[in-house]
N, C-alpha and C positions, 0 to 999 in steps of 0.2 A: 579938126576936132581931136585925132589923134596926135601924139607927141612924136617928134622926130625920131627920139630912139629908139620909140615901140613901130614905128613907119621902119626902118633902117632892120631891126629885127625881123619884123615880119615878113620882110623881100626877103631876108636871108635862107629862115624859116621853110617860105614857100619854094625856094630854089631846089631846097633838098626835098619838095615833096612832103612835109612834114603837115600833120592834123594834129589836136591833140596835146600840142605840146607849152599849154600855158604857166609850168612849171619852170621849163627849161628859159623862155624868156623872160617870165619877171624872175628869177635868178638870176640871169647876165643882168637884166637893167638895175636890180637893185644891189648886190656884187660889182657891177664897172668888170665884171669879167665877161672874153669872150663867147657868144652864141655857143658855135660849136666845141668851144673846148667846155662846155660845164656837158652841154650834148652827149662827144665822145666819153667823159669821163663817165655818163649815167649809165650809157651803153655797157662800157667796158667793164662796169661796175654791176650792170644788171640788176639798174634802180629804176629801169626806164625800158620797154621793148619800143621799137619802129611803131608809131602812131597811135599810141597809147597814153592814158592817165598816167599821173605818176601819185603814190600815197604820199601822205604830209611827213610821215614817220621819212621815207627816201628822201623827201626838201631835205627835214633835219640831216639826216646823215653827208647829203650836198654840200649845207654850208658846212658842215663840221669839215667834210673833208680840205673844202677851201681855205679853212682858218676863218670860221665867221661861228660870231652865235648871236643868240635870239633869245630876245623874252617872253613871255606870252603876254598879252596888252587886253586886259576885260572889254570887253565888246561891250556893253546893257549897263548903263542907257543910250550913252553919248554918241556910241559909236556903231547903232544896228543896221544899217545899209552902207553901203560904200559911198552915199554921195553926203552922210554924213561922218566918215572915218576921216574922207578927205577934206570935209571943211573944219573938222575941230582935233586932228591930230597934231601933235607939234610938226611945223615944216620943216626943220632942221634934222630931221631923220628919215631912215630908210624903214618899210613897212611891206610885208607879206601880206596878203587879207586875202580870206579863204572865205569862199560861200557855197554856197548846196557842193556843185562839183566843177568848183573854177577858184583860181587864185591868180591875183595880179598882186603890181608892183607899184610903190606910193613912191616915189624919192623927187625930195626938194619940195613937196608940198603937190606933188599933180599925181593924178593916177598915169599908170604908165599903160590904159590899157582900154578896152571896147568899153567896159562898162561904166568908164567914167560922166559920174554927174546922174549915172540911175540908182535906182531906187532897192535894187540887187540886197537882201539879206545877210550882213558878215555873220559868219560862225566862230571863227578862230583870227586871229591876229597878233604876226611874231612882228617885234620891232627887231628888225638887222642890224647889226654893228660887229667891223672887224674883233677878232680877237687880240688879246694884247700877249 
């Protein structure tokens, strides 16, 4: 059920001990950058403490630092659960989708994450894309 890169993150994730930290991995999956270097950088940046949330304002400043931006993408009507973000979002991009207090990662058309396929309420939705 789950996707390879979110299996492959989440070993990683759990290696170091980590809870909490559903920011920091759909960042790597939907970026193609590494786990822990978006990790260390949130650390060293103190957008992120050991086993904690991280605020949507710190995401923004993540990608910004990485050279990424985002749009914000109207959620109501088409797009108010995740299991419908992911069947009528274009597949050819990458996508943030933020609900009560979890954000996961959309790229290539799949959720990159636990709640794929439920019924989970989006609040917020940035489409990702490198900066030029």
């Amino acid at each position: 059920m789950y996707t390879k890169e979110y299996n492959e993150i989440m070993n990683i994730s759990r290696s170091l001990n980590e809870y909490n930290d559903c920011s920091v991995i759909a960042l790597s999956i939907v970026t193609e950058i590494d786990y822990k270097t978006i990790r260390d950088f949130m650390f060293s940046s103190q957008l992120r403490n050991h086993k904690s949330p991280t605020s949507i304002n710190n995401i923004g400043k993540t990608l910004d630092f990485f050279d990424y931006n985002y749009i914000i993408v109207r959620t109501y009507p088409k797009y108010k659960t995740v299991y419908s973000a992911e069947k009528n979002l274009d597949k050819n991009n990458s996508y943030l989708i933020f609900t009560k207090d979890h954000v996961l990662a959309m790229k290539n058309g799949k959720v990159h994450d636990w709640t794929s396929g439920r019924l989970f309420r989006t609040v917020l939705i940035y489409q990702i894309f490198p900066k030029e």
